[in-house]
DRENDO-1510 file (C-alpha; in Angstrom, 1 decimal, always signed):
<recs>
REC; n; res; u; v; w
REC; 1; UNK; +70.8; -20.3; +173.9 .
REC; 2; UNK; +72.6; -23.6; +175.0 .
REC; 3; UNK; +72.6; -26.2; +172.0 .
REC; 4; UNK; +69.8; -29.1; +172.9 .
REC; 5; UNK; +70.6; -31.9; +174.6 .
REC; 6; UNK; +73.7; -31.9; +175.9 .
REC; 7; UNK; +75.2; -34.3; +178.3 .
REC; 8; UNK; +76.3; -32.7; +181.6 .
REC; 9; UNK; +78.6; -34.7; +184.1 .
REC; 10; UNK; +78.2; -33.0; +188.0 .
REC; 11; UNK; +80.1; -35.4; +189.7 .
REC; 12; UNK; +83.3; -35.9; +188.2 .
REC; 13; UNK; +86.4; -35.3; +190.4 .
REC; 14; UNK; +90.4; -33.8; +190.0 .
REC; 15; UNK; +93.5; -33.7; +192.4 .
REC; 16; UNK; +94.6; -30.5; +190.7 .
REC; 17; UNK; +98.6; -30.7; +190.0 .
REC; 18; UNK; +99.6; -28.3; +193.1 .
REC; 19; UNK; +97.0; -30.7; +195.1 .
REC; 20; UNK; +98.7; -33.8; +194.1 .
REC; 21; UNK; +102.6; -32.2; +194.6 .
REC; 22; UNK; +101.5; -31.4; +197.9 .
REC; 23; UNK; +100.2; -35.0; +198.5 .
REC; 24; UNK; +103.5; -36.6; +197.7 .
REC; 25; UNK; +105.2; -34.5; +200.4 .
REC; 26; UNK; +103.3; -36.3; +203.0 .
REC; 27; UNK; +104.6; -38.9; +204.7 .
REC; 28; UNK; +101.2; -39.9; +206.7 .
REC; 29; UNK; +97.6; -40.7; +204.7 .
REC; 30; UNK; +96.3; -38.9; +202.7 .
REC; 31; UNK; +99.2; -39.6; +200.4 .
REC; 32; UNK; +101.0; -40.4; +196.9 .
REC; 33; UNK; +103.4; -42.6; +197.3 .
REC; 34; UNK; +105.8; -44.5; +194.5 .
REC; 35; UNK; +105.4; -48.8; +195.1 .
REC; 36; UNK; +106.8; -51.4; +193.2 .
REC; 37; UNK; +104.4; -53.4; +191.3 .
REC; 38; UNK; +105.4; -56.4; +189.6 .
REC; 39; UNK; +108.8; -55.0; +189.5 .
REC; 40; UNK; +107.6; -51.6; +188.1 .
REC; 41; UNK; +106.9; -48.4; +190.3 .
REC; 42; UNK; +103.4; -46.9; +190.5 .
REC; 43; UNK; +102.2; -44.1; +192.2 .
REC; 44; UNK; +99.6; -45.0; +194.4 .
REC; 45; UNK; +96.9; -43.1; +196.5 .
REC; 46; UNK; +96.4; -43.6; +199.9 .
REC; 47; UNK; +93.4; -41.7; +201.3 .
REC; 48; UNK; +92.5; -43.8; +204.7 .
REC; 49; UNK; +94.3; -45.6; +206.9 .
REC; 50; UNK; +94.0; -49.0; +206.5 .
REC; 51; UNK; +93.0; -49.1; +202.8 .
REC; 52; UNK; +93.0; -52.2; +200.9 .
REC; 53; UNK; +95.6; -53.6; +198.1 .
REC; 54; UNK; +98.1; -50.8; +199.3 .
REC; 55; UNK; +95.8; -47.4; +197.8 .
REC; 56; UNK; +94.9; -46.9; +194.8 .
REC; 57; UNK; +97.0; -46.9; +191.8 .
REC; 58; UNK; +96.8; -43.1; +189.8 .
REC; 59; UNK; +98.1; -41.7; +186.9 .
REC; 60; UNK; +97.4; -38.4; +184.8 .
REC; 61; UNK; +93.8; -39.6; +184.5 .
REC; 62; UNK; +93.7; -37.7; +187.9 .
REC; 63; UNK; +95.0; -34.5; +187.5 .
REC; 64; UNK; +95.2; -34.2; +183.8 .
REC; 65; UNK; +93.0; -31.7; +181.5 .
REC; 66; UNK; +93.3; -33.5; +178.8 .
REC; 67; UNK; +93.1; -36.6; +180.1 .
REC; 68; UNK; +89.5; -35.8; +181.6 .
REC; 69; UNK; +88.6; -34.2; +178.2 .
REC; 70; UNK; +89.8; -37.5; +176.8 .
REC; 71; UNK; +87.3; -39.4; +178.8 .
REC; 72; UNK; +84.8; -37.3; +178.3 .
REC; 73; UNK; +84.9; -37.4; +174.4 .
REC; 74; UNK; +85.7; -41.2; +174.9 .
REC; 75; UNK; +81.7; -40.8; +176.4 .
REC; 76; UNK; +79.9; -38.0; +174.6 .
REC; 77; UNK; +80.0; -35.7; +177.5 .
REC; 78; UNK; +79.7; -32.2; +176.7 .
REC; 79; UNK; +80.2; -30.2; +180.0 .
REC; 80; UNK; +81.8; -31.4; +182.9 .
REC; 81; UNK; +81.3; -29.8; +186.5 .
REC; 82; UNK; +84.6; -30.8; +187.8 .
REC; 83; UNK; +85.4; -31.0; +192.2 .
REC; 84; UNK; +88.4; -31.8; +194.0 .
REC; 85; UNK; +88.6; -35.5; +195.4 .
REC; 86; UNK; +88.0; -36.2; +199.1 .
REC; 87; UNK; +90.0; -35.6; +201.1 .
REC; 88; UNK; +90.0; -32.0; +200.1 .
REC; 89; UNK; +91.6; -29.7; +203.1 .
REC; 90; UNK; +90.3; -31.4; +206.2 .
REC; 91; UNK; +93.6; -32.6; +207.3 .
REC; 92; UNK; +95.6; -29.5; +207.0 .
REC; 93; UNK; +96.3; -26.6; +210.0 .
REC; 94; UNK; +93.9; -23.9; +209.3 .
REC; 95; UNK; +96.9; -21.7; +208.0 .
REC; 96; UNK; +97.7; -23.8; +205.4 .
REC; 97; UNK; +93.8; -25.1; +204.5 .
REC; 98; UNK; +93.3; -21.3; +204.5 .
REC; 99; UNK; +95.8; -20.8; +201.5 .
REC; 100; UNK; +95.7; -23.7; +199.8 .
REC; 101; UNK; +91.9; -23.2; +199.2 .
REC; 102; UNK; +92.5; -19.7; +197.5 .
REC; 103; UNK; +95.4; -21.3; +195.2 .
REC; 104; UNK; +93.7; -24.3; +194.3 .
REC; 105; UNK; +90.4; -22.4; +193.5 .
REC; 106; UNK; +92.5; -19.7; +191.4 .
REC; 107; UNK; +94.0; -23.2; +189.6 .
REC; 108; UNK; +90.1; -24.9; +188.7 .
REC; 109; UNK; +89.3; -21.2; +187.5 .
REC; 110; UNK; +92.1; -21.6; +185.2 .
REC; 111; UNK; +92.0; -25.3; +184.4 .
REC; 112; UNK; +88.1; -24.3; +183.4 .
REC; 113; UNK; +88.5; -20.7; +181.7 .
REC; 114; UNK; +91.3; -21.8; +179.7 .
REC; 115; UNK; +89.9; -24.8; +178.5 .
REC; 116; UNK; +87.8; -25.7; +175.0 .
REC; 117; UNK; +84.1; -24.4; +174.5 .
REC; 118; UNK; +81.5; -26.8; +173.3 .
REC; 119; UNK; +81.4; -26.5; +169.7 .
REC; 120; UNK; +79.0; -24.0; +168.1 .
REC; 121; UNK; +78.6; -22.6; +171.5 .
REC; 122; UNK; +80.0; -20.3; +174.1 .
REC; 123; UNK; +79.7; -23.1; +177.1 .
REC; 124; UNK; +82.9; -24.2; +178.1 .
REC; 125; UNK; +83.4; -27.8; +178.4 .
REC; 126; UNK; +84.9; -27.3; +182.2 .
REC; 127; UNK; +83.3; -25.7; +185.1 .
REC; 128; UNK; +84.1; -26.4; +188.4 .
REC; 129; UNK; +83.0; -26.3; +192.1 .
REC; 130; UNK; +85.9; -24.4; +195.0 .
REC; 131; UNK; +86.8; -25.2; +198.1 .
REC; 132; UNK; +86.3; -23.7; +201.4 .
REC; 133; UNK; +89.1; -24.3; +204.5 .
REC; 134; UNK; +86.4; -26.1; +206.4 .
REC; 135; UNK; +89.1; -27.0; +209.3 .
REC; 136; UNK; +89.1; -26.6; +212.8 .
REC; 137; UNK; +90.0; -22.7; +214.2 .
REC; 138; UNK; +89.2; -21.5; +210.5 .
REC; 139; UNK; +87.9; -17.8; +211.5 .
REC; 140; UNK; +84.6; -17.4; +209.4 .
REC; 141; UNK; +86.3; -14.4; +207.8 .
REC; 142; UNK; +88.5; -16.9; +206.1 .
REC; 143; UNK; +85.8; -18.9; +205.0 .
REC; 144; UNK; +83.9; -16.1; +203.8 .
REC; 145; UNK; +86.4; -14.5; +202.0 .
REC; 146; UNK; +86.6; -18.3; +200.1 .
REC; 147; UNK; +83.0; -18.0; +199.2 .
REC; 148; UNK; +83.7; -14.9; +197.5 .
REC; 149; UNK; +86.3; -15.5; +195.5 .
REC; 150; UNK; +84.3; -18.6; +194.4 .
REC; 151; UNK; +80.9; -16.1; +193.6 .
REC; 152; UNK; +83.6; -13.8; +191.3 .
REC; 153; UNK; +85.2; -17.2; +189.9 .
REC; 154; UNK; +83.0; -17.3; +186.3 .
REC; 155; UNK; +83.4; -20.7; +185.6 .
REC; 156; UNK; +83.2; -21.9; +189.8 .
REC; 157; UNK; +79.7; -22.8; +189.9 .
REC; 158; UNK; +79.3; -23.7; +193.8 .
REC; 159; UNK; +82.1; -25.4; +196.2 .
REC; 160; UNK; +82.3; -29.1; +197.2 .
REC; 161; UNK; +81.7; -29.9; +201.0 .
REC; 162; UNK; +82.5; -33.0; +202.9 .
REC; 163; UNK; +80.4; -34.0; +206.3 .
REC; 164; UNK; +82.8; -32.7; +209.0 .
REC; 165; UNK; +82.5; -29.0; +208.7 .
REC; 166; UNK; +84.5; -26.7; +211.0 .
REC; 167; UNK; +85.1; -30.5; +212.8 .
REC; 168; UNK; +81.7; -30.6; +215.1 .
REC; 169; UNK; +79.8; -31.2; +211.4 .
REC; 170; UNK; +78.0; -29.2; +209.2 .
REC; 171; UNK; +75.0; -28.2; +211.2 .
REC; 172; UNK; +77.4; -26.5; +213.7 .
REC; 173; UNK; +75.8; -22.8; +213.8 .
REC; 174; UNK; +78.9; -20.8; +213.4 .
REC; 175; UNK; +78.3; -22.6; +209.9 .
REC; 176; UNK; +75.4; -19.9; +209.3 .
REC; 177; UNK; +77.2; -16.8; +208.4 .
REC; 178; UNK; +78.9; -19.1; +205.8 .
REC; 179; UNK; +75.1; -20.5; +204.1 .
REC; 180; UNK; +73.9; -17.3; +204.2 .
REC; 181; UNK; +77.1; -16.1; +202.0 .
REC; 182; UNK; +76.8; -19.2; +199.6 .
REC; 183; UNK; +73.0; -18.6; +199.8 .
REC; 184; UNK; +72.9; -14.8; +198.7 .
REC; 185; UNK; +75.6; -16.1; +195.9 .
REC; 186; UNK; +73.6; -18.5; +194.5 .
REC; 187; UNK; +76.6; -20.9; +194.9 .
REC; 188; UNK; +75.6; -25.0; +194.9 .
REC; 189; UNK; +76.8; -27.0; +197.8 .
REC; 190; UNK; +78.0; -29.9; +196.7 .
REC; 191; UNK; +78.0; -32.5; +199.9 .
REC; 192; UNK; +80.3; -35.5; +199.6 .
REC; 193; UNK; +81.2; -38.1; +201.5 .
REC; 194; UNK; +84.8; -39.1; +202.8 .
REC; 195; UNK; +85.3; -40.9; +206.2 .
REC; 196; UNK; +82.1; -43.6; +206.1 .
REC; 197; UNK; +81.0; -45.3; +209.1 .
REC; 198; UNK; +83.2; -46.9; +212.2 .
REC; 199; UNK; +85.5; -49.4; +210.4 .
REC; 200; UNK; +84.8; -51.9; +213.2 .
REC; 201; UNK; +81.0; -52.2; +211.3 .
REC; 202; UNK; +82.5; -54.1; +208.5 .
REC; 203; UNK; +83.7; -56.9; +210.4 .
REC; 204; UNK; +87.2; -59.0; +210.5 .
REC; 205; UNK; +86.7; -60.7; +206.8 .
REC; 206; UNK; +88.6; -59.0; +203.9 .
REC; 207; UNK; +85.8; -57.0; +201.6 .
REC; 208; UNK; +88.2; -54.9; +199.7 .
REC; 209; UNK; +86.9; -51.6; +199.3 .
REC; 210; UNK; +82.9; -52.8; +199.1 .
REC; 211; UNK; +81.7; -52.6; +202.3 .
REC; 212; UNK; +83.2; -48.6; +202.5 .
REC; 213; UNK; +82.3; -47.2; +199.6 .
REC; 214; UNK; +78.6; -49.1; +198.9 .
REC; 215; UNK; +77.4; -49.1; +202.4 .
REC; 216; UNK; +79.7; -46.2; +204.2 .
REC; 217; UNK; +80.1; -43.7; +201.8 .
REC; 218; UNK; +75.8; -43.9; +201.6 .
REC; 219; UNK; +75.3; -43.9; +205.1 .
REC; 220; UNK; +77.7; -40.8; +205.6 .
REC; 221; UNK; +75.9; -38.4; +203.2 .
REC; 222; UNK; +72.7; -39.9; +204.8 .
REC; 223; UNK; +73.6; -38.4; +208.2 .
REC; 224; UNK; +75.5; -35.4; +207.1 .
REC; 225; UNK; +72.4; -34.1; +205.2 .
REC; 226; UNK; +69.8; -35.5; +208.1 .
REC; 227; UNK; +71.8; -33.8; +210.8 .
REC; 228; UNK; +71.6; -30.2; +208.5 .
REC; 229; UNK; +67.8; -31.0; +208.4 .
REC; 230; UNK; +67.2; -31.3; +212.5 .
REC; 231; UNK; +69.6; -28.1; +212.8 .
REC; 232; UNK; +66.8; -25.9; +210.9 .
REC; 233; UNK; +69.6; -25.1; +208.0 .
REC; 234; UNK; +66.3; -24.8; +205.6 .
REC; 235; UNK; +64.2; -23.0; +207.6 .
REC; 236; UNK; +66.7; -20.2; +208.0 .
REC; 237; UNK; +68.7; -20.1; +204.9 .
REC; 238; UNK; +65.0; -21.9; +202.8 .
REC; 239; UNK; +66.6; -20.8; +198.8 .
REC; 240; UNK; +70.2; -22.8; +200.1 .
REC; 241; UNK; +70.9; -25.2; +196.8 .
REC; 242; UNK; +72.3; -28.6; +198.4 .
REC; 243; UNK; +73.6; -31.3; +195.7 .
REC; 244; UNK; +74.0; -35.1; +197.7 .
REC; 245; UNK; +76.4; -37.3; +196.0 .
REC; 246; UNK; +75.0; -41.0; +195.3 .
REC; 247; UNK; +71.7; -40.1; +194.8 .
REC; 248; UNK; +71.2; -38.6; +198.6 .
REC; 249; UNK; +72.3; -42.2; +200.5 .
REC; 250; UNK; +69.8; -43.7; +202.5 .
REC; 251; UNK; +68.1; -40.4; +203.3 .
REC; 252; UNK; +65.0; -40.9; +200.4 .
REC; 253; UNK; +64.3; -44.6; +201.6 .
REC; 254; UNK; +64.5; -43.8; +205.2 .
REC; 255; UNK; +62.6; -40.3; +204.9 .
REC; 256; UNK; +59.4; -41.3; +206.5 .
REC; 257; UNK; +60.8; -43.0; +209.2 .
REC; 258; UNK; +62.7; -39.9; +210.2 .
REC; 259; UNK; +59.5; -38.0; +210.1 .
REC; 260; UNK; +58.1; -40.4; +212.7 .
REC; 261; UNK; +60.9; -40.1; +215.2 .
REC; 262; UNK; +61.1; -36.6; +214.7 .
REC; 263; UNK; +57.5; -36.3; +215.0 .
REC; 264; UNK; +57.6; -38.6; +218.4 .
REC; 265; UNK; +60.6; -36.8; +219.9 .
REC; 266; UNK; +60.1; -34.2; +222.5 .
REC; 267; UNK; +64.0; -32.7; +221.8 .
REC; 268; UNK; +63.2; -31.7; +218.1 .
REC; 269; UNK; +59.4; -32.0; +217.7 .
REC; 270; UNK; +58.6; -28.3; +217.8 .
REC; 271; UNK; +62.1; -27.3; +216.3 .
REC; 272; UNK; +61.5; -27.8; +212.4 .
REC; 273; UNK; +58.3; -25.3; +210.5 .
REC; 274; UNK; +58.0; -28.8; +208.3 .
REC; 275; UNK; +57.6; -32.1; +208.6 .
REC; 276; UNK; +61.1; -33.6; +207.3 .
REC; 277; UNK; +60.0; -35.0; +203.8 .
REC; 278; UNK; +59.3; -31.3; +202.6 .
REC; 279; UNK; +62.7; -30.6; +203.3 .
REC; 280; UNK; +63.6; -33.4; +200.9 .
REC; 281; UNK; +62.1; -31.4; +198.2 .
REC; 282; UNK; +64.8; -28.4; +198.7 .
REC; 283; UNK; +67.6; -31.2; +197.8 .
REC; 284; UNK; +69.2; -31.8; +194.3 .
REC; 285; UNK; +70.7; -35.7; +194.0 .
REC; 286; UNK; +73.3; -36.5; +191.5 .
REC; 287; UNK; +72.4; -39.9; +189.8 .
REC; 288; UNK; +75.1; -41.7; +190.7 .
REC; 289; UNK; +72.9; -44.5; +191.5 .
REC; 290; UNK; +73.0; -47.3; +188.8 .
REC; 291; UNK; +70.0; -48.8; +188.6 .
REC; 292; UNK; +66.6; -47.3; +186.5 .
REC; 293; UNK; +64.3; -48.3; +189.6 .
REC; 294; UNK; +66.5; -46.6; +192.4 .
REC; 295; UNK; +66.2; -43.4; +190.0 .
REC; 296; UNK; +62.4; -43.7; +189.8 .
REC; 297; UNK; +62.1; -44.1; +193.2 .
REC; 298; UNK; +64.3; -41.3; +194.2 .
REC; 299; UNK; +62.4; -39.0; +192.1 .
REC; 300; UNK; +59.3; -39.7; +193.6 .
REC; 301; UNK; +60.0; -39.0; +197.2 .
REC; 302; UNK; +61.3; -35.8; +196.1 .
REC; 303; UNK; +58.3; -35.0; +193.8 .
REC; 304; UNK; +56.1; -35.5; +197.0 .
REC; 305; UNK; +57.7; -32.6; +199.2 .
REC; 306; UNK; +55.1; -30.3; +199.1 .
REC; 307; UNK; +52.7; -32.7; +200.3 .
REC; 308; UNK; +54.6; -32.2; +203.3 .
REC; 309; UNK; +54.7; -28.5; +204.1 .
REC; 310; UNK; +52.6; -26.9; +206.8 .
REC; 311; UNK; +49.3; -26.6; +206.3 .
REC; 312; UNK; +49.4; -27.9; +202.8 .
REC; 313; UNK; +46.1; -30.4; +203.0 .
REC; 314; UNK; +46.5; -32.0; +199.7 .
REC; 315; UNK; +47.5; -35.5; +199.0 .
REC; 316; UNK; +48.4; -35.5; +195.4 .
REC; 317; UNK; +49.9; -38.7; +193.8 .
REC; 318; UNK; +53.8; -38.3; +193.0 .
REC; 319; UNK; +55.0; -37.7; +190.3 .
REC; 320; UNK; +57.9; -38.8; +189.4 .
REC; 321; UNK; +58.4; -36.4; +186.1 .
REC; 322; UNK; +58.6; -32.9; +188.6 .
REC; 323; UNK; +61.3; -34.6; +191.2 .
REC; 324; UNK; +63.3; -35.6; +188.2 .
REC; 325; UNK; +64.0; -31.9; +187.7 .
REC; 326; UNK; +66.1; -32.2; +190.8 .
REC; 327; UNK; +68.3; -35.1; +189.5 .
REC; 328; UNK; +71.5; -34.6; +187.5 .
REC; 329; UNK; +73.7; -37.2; +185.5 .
REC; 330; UNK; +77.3; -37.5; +187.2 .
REC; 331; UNK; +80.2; -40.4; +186.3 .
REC; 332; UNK; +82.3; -40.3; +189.7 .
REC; 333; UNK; +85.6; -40.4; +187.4 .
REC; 334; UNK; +88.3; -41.0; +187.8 .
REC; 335; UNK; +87.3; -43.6; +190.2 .
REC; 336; UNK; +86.1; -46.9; +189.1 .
REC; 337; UNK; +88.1; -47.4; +185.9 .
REC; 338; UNK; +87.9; -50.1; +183.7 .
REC; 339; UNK; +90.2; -52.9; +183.1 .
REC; 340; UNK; +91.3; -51.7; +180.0 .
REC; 341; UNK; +91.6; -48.3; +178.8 .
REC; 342; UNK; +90.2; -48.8; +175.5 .
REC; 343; UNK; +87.0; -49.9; +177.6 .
REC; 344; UNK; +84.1; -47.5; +178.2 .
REC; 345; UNK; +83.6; -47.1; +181.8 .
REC; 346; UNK; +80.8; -49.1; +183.6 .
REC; 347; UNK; +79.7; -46.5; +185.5 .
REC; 348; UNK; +78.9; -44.3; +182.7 .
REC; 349; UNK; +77.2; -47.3; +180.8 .
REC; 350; UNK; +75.4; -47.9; +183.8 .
REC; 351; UNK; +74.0; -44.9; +185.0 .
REC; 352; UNK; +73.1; -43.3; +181.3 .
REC; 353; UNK; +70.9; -46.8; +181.1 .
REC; 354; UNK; +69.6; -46.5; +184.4 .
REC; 355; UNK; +68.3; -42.8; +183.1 .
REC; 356; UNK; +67.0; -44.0; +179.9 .
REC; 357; UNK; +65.3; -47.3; +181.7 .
REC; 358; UNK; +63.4; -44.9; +184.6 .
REC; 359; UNK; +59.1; -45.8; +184.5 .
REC; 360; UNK; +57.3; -42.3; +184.3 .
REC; 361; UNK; +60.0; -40.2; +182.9 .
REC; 362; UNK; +59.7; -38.8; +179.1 .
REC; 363; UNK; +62.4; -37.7; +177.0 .
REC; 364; UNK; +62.2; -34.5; +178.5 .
REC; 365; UNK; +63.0; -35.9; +181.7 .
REC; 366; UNK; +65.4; -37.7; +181.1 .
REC; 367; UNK; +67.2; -35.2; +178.5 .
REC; 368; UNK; +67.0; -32.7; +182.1 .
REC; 369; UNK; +68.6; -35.2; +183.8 .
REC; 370; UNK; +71.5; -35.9; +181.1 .
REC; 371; UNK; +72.1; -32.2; +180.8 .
REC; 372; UNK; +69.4; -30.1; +180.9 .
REC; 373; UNK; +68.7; -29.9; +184.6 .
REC; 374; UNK; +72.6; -28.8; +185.2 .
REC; 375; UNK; +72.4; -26.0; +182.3 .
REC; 376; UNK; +69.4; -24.5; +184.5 .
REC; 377; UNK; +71.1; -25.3; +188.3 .
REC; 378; UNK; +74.3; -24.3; +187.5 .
REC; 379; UNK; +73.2; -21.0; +185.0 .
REC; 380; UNK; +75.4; -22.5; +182.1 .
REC; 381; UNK; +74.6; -20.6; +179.2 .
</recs>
């Protein structure tokens, strides 16, 4: 038995130490690269062209184990679920994505399975999701053969995804032999954004990183996930277990309105055996969304699915206690840091209130959503 009430993080990220080395050899983004700052050097991260204040400035916080086990004490988090940082492999030849996945992978099984337990239990405190070489002219043998080492992984729990799949997206069909593999594992796919929305959208005035990560990073996931939707990914693969990163974008607000252009489109009217908010209901959302009524809300379009599935006649309220079940506590570290490192970190403060502030959830909802929901998703016992 797990011990009660323990808080799980599913959205916490690393640049494994092999992952970082080979970033520093680069000489074009994504990159590490050594600035001077105020007269000192700093590593900073450069993930997109064009990034504001020169990248991002990192330190062990993103590739150290006991740095992340530091934060997590630092927060009360039991069990983290940890995934490599975007831009994961979609940059490299397929060659090199093709063996850098297998590596990498074998490192999070280690950085995991060799890390501490949670006391009086047998849960370690590190699980992780592996990586597939989702690049262009990857043979699916190559990505299958990542999907298994992943299913034999014990502590790799699922893989981490970003939108562009083999580089025509995720709903490309030669992505099929690869859901059904992750399906029949019982892996979770966790989709995450990378690249945003056309730069030109956010205008000639300087946002910093605001515009991008608030509005692009949203509205990526939002399309990524709506696109697998049209393609009929859940009609043929219907037990797939998809995790969206910050609380599934746009795609709850905007959910009915996609089932009215669907329903009023001659291209893809016929294609789906749902209408597109039952599809909702197959989704797990992390709840990386800081605010209590963006939670609720969230958790009642997903309670509503079934409403929605073919030939299902009844019109039952929501409720927001059953979609809860699909929504899972994550911090997004080591991004947004605080000022100072003897601060906690806003987004943990944040989001655990947002959680405890949610109208219509109990305890036990919102203890699934702190930990227990993971436990059961990820079979953590």
């Amino acid at each position: 038995m797990a011990p009660a009430k323990l808080l799980v993080d599913i959205h916490t990220h690393v640049y494994l130490p092999r992952y970082a080395s080979m970033l520093r050899t680069r000489t074009s983004v994504p990159k590490i690269m050594s600035s001077l700052i105020d007269g000192k050097e700093q590593d900073r991260l450069l993930i997109l062209d064009h990034e504001p204040s020169g990248g991002r400035p990192v330190g062990p916080q993103y590739w150290s184990r006991d740095e992340k086990i530091r934060f997590m004490d630092q927060h009360g988090i039991s069990v983290s679920v940890v995934s490599t940082a975007n831009p994961w492999l979609d940059f490299l030849p397929a060659s090199q994505a093709q063996q850098l996945a297998l590596e990498l992978n074998a490192d999070l099984e280690q950085y995991c399975s060799t890390g501490p337990t949670v006391t009086d239990s047998s849960i370690k405190r590190l699980y992780g999701f592996g990586l597939l070489p989702l690049v262009p002219e990857i043979t699916t043998e190559s990505l299958l053969d990542a999907v298994n080492q992943i299913s034999e992984s014990p502590h790799l729990k699922g893989l981490i995804l970003g939108t562009r799949g083999l580089g025509k997206g995720l709903d490309d069909e030669a992505l099929d032999p690869v859901w059904a593999a992750i399906e029949a594992a019982g892996l979770v796919a966790f989709l995450h954004p990378h690249y945003g929305v056309d730069v030109k959208a956010w205008g000639d005035k300087d946002n910093g990183h605001v515009l991008p990560l608030a509005l692009g990073f949203p509205f990526e996931t939002t399309t990524a996930a709506t696109r697998l939707i049209l393609s009929g990914v859940f009609d043929r693969f219907p037990n797939l277990r998809l995790l969206l990163a910050h609380s599934g974008g746009a795609l709850p607000q905007l959910s009915s309105r996609l089932a009215s252009c669907i329903d009023h489109d001659p291209v893809v009217a016929s294609r789906l055996k749902h209408d597109a908010r039952f599809y909702l209901g197959k989704l797990y959302l992390d709840a990386v969304a800081y605010g209590s009524e963006e939670l609720g809300f969230v958790s009642e379009v997903l309670s509503r699915a079934d409403r929605y599935e073919t030939g299902n006649s009844s019109a039952v309220s929501p409720d927001r206690k059953i979609g809860s079940k699909r929504v899972l506590f994550g911090t997004d570290h080591p991004f947004f840091p605080p000022l100072k490192s003897t601060e906690k970190w806003q987004s943990v403060v944040d989001n655990l209130e947002a959680i405890d502030s949610v109208q219509g959830w109990t305890e036990e909802e919102k203890d699934g959503v702190r930990g227990a929901n993971a436990l059961s998703l990820f079979n953590i016992s």
